[in-house]
NUKOLDREN-276684 format. One record per residue (C-alpha): residue in one letter; z, y, x. Coordinates in steps of 0.05 Angstrom, whole numbers, plus 32768, in hexadecimal, padded with zeros to 4 digits. Example, Ala and Ser with C-alpha at 12.3 -4.5 7.8 and 13.67 -1.06 7.14 Angstrom:
<pts>
A809C7FA680F6
S808F7FEB8111
</pts>
This chain:
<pts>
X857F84388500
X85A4845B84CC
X85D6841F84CB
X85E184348517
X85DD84868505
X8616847B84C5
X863E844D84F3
X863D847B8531
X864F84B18508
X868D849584E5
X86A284818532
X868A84C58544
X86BB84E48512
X86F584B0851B
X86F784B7855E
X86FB85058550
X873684FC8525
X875A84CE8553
X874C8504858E
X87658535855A
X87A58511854B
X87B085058597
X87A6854685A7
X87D2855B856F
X880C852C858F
X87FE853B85CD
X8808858785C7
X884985818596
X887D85A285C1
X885C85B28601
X888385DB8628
X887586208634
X8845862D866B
X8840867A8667
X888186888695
X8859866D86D5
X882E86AE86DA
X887386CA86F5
X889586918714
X88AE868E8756
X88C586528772
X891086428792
X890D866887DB
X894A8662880A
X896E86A08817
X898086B5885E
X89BA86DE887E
X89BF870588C2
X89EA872A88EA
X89E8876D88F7
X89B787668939
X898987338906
X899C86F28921
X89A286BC88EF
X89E386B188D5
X89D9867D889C
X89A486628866
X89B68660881E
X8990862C87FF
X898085EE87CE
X893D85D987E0
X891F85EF882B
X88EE8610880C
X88B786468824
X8888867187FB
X884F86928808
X881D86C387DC
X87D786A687D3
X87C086E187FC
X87F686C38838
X87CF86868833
X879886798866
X8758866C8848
X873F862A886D
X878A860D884F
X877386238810
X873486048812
X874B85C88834
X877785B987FE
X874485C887C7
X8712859687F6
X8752856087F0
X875E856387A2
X873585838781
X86EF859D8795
X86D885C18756
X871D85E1874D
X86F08627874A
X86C8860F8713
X86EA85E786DE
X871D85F586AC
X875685D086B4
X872E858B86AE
X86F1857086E0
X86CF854A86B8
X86A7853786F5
X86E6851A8711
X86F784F186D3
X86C284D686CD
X86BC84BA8716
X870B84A1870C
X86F3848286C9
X86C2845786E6
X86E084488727
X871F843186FC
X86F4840A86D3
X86CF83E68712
X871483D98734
X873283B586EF
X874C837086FD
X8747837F874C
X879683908752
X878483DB876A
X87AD84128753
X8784843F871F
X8772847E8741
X878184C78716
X874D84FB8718
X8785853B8717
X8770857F8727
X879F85A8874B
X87A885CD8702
X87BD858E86ED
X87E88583871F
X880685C4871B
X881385B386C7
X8833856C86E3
X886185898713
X887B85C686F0
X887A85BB86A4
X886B85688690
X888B853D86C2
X887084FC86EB
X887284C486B2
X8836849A86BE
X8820849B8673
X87DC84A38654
X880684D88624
X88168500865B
X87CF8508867A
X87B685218635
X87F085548635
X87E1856A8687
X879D85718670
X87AF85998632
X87DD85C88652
X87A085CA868F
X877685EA8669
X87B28622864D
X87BF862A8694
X8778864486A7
X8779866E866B
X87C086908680
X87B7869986C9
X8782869E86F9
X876A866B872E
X878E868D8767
X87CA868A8740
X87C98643872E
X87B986388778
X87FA86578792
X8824863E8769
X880A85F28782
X880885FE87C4
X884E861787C8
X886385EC879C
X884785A787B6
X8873856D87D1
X88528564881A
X8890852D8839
X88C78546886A
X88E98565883B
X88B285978839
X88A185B387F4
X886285DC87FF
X883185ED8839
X885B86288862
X888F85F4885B
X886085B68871
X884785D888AF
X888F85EC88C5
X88AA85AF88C4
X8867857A88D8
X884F85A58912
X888285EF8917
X88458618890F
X883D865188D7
X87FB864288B7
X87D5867488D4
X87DC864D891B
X87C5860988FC
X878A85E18918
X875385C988E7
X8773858388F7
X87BB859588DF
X879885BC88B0
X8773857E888C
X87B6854C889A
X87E5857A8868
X87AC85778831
X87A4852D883E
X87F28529882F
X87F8853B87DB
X87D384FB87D3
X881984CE87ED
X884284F48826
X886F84BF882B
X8838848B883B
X880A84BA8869
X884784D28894
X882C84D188DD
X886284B488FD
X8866847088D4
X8824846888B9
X87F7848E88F1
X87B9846188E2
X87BB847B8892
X87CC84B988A8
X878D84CA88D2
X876784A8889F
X877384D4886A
X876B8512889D
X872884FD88AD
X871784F88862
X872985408855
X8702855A8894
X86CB8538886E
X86D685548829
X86E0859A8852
X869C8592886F
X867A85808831
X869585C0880D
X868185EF884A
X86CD85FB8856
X86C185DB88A3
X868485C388D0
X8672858588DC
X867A85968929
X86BF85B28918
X86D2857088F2
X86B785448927
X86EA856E895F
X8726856A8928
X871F851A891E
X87258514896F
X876D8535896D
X87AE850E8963
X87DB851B892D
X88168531894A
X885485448929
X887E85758955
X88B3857B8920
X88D885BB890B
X890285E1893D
X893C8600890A
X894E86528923
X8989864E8945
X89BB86678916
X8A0286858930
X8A398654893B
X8A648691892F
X8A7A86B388F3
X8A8D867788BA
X8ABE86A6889B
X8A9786E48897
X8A5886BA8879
X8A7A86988845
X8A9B86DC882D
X8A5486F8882E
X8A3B86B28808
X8A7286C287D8
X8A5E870A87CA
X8A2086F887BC
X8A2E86C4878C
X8A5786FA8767
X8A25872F876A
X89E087098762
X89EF86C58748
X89ED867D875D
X89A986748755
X899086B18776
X89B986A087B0
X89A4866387C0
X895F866087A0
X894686B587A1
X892F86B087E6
X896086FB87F5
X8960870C8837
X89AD8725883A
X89B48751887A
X8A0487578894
X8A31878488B7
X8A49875688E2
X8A4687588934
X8A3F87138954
X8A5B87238996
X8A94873E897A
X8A9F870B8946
X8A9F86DB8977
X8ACD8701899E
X8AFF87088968
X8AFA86B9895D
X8B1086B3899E
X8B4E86E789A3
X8B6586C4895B
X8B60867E8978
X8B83869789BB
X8BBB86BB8996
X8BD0867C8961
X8BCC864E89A2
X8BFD867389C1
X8C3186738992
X8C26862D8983
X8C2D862489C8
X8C6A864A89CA
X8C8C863C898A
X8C6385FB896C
X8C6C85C7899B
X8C4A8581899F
X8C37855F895A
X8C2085258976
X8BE68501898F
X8BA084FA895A
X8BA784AD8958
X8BBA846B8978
X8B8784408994
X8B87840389C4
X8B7A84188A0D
X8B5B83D98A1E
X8B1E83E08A42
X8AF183B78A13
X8B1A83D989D9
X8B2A842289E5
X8AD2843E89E7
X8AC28423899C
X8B0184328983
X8B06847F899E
X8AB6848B8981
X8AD38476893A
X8B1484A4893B
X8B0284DE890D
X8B0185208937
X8B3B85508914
X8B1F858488EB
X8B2885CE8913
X8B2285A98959
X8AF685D5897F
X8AA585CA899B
X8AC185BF89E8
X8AFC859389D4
X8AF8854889E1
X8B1B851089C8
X8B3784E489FD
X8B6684A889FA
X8B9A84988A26
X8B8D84688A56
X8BCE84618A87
X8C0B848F8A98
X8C1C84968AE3
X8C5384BA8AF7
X8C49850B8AE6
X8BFD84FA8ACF
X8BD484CD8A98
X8B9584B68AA9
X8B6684C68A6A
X8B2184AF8A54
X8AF284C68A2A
X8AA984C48A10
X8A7284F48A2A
X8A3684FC8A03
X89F7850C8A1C
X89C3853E89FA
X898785108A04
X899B84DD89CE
X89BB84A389FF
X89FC848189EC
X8A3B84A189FC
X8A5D84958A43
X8A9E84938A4C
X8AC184BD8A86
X8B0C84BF8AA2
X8B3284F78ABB
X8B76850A8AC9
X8BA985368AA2
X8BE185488ACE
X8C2C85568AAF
X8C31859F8ACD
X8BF485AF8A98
X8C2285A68A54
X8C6A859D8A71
X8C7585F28A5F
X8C6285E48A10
X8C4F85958A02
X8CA0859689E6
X8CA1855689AA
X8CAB856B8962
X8CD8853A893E
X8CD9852188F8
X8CF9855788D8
X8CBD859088F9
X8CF585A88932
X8CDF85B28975
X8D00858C89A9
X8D0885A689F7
X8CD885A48A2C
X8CBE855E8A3D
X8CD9853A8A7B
X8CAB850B8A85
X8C5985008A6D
X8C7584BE8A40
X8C9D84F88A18
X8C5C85158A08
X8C2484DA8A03
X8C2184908A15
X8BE8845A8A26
X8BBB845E89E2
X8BC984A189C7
X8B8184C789B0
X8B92850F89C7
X8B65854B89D1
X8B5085688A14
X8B2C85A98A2E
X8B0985A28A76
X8B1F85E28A9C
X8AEA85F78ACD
X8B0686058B13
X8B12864C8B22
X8B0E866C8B6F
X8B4286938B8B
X8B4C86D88B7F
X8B7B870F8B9F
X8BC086E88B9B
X8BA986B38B66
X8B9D866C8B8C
X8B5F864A8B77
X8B5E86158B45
X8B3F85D88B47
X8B1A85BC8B02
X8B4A859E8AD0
X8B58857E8A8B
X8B8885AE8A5A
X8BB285828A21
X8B9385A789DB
X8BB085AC8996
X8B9E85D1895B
X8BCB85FD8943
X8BF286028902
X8BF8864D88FC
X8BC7866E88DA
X8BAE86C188E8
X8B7186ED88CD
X8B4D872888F5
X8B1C875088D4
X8AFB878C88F7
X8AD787C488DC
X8AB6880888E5
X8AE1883B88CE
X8AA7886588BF
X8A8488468894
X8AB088068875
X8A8187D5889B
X8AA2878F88A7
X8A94878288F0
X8AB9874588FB
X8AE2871588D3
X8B1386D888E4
X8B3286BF88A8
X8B57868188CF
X8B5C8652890F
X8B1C862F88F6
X8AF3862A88BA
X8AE385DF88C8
X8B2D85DD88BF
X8B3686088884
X8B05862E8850
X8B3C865A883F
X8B2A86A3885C
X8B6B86C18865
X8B4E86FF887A
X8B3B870E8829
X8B5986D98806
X8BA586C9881C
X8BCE870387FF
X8C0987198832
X8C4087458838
X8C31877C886F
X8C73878B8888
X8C7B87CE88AB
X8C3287D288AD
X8C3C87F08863
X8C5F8821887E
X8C2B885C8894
X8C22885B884A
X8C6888758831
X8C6A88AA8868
X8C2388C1885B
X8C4188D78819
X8C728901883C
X8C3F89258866
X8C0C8933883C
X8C5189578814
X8C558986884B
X8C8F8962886F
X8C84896788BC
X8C7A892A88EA
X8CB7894A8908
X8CE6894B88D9
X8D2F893488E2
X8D3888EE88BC
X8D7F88C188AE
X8D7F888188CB
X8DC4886E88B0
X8DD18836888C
X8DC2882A883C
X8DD6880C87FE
X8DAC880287C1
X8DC087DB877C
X8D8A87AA8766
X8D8E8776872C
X8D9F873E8768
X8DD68769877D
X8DDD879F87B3
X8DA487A687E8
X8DBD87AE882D
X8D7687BD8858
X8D8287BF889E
X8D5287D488D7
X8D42879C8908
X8D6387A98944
X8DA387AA890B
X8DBF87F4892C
X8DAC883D8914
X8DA1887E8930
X8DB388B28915
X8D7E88F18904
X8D3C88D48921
X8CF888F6891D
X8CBB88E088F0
X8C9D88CD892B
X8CD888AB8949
X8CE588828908
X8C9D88638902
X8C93884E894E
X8CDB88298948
X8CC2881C8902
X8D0D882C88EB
X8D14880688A7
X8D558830888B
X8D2F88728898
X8CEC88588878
X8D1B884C8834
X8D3B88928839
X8CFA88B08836
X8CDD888A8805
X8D1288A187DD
X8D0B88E187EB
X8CC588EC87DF
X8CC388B687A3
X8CAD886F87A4
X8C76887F876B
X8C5388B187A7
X8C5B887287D8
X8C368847879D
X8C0388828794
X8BEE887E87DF
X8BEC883087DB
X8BBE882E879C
X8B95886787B9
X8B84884387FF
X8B7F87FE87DA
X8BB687E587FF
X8BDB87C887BD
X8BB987E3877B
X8BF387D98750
X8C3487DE8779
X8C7D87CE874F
X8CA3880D875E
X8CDD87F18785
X8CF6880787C8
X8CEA87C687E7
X8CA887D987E9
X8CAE88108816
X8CBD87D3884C
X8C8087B1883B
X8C8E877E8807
X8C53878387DD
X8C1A875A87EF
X8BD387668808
X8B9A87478832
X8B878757887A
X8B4B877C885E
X8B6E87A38834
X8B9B87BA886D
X8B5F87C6889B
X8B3B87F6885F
X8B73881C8867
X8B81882A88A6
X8B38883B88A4
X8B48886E8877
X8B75889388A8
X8B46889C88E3
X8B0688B088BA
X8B3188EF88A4
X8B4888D8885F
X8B0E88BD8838
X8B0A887D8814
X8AF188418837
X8AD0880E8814
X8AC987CA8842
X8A8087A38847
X8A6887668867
X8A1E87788843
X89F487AE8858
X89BB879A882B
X89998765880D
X8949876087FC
X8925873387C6
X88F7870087DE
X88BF873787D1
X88EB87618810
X88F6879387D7
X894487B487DF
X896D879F87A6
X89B087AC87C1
X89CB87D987FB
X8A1787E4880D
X8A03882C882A
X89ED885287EE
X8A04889A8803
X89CD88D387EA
X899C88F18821
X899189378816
X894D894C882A
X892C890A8838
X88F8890E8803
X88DD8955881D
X88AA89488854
X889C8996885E
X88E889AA8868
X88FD89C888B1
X893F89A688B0
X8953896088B7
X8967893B887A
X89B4892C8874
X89D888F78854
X8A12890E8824
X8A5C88E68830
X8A7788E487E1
X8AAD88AF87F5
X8AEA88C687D9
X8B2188F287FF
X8B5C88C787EE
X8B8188F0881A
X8B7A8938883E
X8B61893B8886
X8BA1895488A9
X8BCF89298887
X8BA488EA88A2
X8BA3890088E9
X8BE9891088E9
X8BF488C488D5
X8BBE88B58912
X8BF388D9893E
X8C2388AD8923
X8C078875892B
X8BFA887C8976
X8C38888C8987
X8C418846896D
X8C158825899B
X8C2B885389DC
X8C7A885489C8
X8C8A882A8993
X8C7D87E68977
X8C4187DF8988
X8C3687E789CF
X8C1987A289DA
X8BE187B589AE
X8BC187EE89EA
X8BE087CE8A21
X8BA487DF8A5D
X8B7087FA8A36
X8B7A88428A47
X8B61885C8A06
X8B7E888389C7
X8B9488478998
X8BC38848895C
X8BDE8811892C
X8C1687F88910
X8C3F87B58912
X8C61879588E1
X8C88875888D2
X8CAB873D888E
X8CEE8719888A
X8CFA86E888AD
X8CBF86EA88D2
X8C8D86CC88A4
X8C5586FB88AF
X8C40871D88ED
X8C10875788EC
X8BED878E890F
X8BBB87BD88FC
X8BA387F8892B
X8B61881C8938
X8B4188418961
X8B0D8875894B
X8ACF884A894B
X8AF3880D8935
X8B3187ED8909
X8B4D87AF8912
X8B82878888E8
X8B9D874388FB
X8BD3871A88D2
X8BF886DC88EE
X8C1C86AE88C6
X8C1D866888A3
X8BF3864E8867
X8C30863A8844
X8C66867B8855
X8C9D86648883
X8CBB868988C3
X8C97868E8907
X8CD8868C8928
X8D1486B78930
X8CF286F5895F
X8CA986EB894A
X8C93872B8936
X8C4C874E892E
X8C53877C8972
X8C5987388993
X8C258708896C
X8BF287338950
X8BEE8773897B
X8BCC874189B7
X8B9C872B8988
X8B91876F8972
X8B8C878B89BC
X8B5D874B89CE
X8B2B87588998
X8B2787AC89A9
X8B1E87A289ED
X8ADC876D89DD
X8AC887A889A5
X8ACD87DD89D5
X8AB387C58A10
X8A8B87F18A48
X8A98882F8A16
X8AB9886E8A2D
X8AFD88808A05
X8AF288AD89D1
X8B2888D689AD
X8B3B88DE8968
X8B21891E894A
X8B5289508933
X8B3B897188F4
X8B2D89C288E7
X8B6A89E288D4
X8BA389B688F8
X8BD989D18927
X8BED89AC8963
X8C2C89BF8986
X8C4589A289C9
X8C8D897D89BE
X8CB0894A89DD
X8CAD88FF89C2
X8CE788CE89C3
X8CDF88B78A07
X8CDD89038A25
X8C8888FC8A28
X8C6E893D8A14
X8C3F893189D2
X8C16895A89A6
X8C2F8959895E
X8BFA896D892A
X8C17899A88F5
X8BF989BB88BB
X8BF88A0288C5
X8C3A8A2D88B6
X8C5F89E688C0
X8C7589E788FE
X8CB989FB88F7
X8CC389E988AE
X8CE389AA88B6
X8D15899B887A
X8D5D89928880
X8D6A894C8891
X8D4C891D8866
X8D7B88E6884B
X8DC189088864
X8DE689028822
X8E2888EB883E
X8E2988A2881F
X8DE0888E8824
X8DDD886B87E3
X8DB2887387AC
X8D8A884C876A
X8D4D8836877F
X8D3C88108748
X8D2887C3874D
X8D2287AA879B
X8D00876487A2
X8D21873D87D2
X8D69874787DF
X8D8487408828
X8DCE87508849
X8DB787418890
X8D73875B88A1
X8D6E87788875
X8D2C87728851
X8CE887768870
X8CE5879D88BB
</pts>
């Protein structure tokens, strides 16, 4: 016996010392466990539109959490009945549960049975988040170790919602919000004690118990957890007898229907968030971003962009060919047409059809229709007659020129050309327009490129954005990113100068012509109809947007004033003070241009463009909002008058000096330029065109006084749009296209007239009678004329781009 008590006791202690050095190993370098009292797991962010449809998700794992409170109790308990059913009362470890794993391991040696763990869900948690999955007796000791740290550091509930959001459940579902969603589209507060027990059957192997492959394993282990439930109390027997009747049955999550609209405007946002929050808190903080922008408008806007571009191509682009060359053989032409690769930009109703046969003025077409209910595609023939493309199809040779009209439909396509069609729906007869019967329309996407973007004057909220023909096509937003030279669009900014000087819209201007020296030799700037009139009006000189009267003033006034008023409506922050400017040859964005223009219509003050109203943490706390303007009075519950919120924008220019430049400006649209641009829509509209030399950029921005809308057309790589292509003709039916969807079914409404301005009845260059604002003691203080020195020369210091024959930009 004391043989037996010695030897016991030295195995006693060397078994103490060998736990002792494990555990000493073991716990060497654990990782730090204290950081999951605060952690929150990855959550996707989300983004909507102004009227809280879902524009896009931001994430890296589709993941949803919820606060233990969030969770219902029977999926609480179900889980606890699943993996661990003393989770209340141990402390990290069951030794209950070891032991039982012990001995059934010890039974099953030699059998070929995989050994069975005996993990609590703290232990589960320590696996997933801070040891890993190696399948080492090592790591067990350290899950247990850091098991019983991770009691001491957190409560129960704690550890409990970090594993059931945490949990890998299969179909790409990482915990049980996300489980229910995608297994049976149900929030868990609408599950049924069967679903209920399937998703805490699933830890054990989702990938093995998935109900659509293994259904037999599946309902196995179901029926197993109702028992488990029952035996805790969590469920009846009755109730578990009712749950084992019911099928599994995976409905499968229904994804929100997000907005096909708006790629441009999203990826800014995406990009601003980025900057502003991070990466990781973008993609992984679970934000809720909300946005300015209007989907029926955006959509809109889309649509007048894509018209616009389509009809110059049309008009100035001619036919680039077909997609591709296939064999039109009818065992041939089906499998070869479903492998060509649809071009990148083609648009949603677009098909791809191959050319089957060419008779006389028509080709007979095929092409495959697919239907929504998962069948193979069939393939369907139709006729495109020659009378559809004959006025544009005209072939583009080798060298990019455009040929003449086509002839003939072989000068256009032959048998095995891949080209894209548009059915045309037929259209009934109305007043003197015959009816039309359904058709096909010849497609093509356009090379020329453009950028809208729409905003509230009032506030600086982005309300629609179009940075190209298609983002499929092209990430580049050429609304913010692509920087262009405005052209006379500049030009409200050097006679702004001149007005808020005192100088009346009035007043007697030189339109002669003008030589300036420049370090490339002398500048000859021209106007673009190449002739000059004499003394012209303010007025008169920006609706004809006279080029040789826009330099005289600059020079009068001073071209460092002109680069004042740019910098101070963020037009161009650091403008080179050269005359050239003055025509618009700086460069800027389309947003830029439509923050200014803003500025004019709001009565001066500085507008700052958004595409975020606000953005909340995952906790729906406000961490960022674009409209931060000071509310008097809103804290004071007992006070008689409303609260009011306080406008501190900047005046970057005074009240009657900006709607003098409104007046302008509509004379622009009604007599000038830009006529195109309010062509119907019987409403007060101002804007200006612009175009640079040789026609490279075409732009108009104009506005309204609930909205402001700028819209640049041009290509990627700068070239000329053709000799005549100018913005009054290109952009100004975009522009009128997307104000006309904005304003919709709303009366007109005028632009205000500030306190203090004097408005005097004269007659405009067309013998309309107007009223001109003045400021008050102005009205018959016009200046000698400006610019009449005799010669009309004069220094102007360096002038980027020298022309003899247009003389610059126009």
């Amino acid at each position: 016996m004391g043989w037996g008590l010695s030897l016991g006791l030295a195995l006693a202690v060397i078994a103490g010392i060998a736990a002792y050095g494990v555990y000493q190993t073991a716990g060497k370098d654990l990782p730090a466990h204290a950081w999951l009292a605060d952690y929150q797991p990855p959550q996707m962010s989300r983004m909507y539109a102004a009227d809280s449809r879902l524009m896009a998700e931001m994430a890296l794992e589709r993941r949803v959490f919820l606060p233990i409170d969030a969770i219902p109790k029977r999926v609480q308990e179900a889980f606890i009945a699943a993996e661990d059913q003393r989770f209340w009362s141990h402390h990290g470890v069951d030794p209950v549960g070891l032991a039982r794993a012990v001995v059934t391991n010890l039974e099953g040696m030699g059998s070929g049975r995989r050994a069975i763990g005996a993990s609590t869900i703290t232990q589960q948690v320590a696996k997933n988040m801070l040891v890993g999955n190696d399948r080492t007796m090592m790591r067990k000791v350290r899950e247990a170790i850091l098991s019983f740290r991770l009691e001491s550091a957190m409560s129960k509930q704690r550890i409990l919602e970090i594993y059931l959001n945490e949990i890998f459940l299969g179909q790409q579902a990482y915990g049980v919000a996300s489980a229910a969603m995608n297994y049976f589209n149900k929030g868990l507060d609408e599950l049924t004690l069967s679903e209920t027990a399937f998703l805490a059957a699933l830890p054990k192997a989702p990938n093995n118990l998935n109900p659509t492959r293994y259904p037999d394993a599946a309902r196995a282990r179901r029926d197993y957890v109702l028992d488990r439930m029952v035996e805790d109390g969590a469920a009846t027997a009755a109730e578990a007898a009712a749950a084992k009747q019911e099928p599994i049955v995976v409905r499968g999550r229904q994804r929100p229907d997000m907005l096909a609209t708006g790629q441009y405007f999203t990826e800014e946002v995406r990009r601003d968030l980025v900057a502003r929050f991070g990466q990781d808190q973008t993609t992984m903080g679970g934000l809720v971003v909300r946005t300015s922008m209007e989907p029926e408008l955006q959509a809109a806007t889309e649509e007048a962009l894509r018209e616009g571009l389509t009809g110059y191509d049309r008009r100035r682009g001619g036919w680039r060919g077909p997609v591709a060359k296939i064999s039109a053989a009818a065992t041939e032409w089906m499998p070869q047409l479903e492998a060509t690769t649809r071009p990148p930009g083609a648009q949603p109703d677009w098909k791809l059809a191959v050319v089957l046969s060419v008779e006389g003025r028509s080709a007979r077409i095929a092409w495959l229709e697919r239907p929504t209910d998962g069948r193979p595609a069939q393939p369907r023939q139709g006729t495109l007659n020659f009378e559809d493309f004959s006025g544009w199809a005209r072939p583009v040779n080798a060298q990019g020129r455009v040929g003449g009209a086509p002839r003939r439909v072989q000068d256009v396509m032959n048998v095995g050309d891949v080209v894209m069609v548009e059915q045309q729906p037929a259209r009934p007869a109305e007043g003197r327009t015959p009816a039309r019967p359904e058709r096909l329309s010849l497609r093509q996407i356009p090379k020329v490129q453009g950028a809208v973007v729409a905003l509230d004057p009032a506030t600086g909220r982005v309300l629609a954005m179009a940075g190209g023909y298609s983002f499929e096509q092209s990430w580049f937003n050429r609304a913010t990113q692509a920087m262009r030279q405005p052209g006379s669009s500049f030009k409200p900014f050097v006679y702004l100068p001149a007005l808020e000087m005192g100088i009346p819209p009035n007043q007697r201007l030189l339109d002669a012509p003008i030589e300036i020296m420049t370090p490339q030799g002398m500048w000859r700037p021209g106007n673009y109809s190449r002739n000059t009139n004499g003394m012209v009006t303010m007025r008169t000189a920006l609706e004809k947007s006279l080029n040789l009267v826009t330099i005289r003033l600059a020079q009068e006034i001073g071209i460092d004033k002109v680069a004042d008023a740019a910098a101070r409506f963020g037009i161009i922050p650091n403008m080179p003070r050269v005359l050239a400017m003055s025509l618009g040859a700086g460069e800027t964005t389309v947003l830029r241009m439509a923050a200014g223009y803003a500025s004019f219509v709001n009565g001066g003050k500085a507008v700052a463009p958004t595409l975020i109203d606000s953005v909340q943490d995952r906790f729906g706390r406000v961490v960022w909002r674009a409209d931060n303007r000071r509310c008097e009075g809103c804290g004071s519950a007992a006070s008689a008058q409303p609260p009011t919120l306080v406008d501190e924008r900047r005046q970057i220019t005074d009240p009657i000096a900006a709607y003098q430049m409104v007046s302008l400006l509509q004379g622009v649209v009604q007599r000038g330029t830009g006529t195109r641009a309010g062509a119907g829509l019987n409403r007060p509209i101002a804007g200006k065109s612009g175009t640079t030399n040789d026609y490279m950029d075409n732009w108009f921005v104009g506005f309204t006084p609930e909205i402001v809308v700028a819209v640049w057309v041009g290509f990627d790589e700068p070239h000329s749009l053709g000799d005549g292509e100018t913005g009054g003709g290109n952009a100004a039916p975009i522009f009128h296209d997307v104000i006309a969807a904005a304003l919709r079914n709303s009366p007109p409404v005028p632009f205000r007239a500030p306190p203090g301005v004097s408005l005097v009845r004269v007659q405009a260059s067309n013998g309309d009678t107007i009223l001109e604002p003045f400021r008050p003691g102005t009205e018959n203080a016009a200046r000698a004329p400006i610019g009449d020195t005799g010669e009309g020369g004069g220094s102007a210091g360096t002038a980027a781009g020298a022309d003899s024959s247009l003389g610059g930009l126009y």
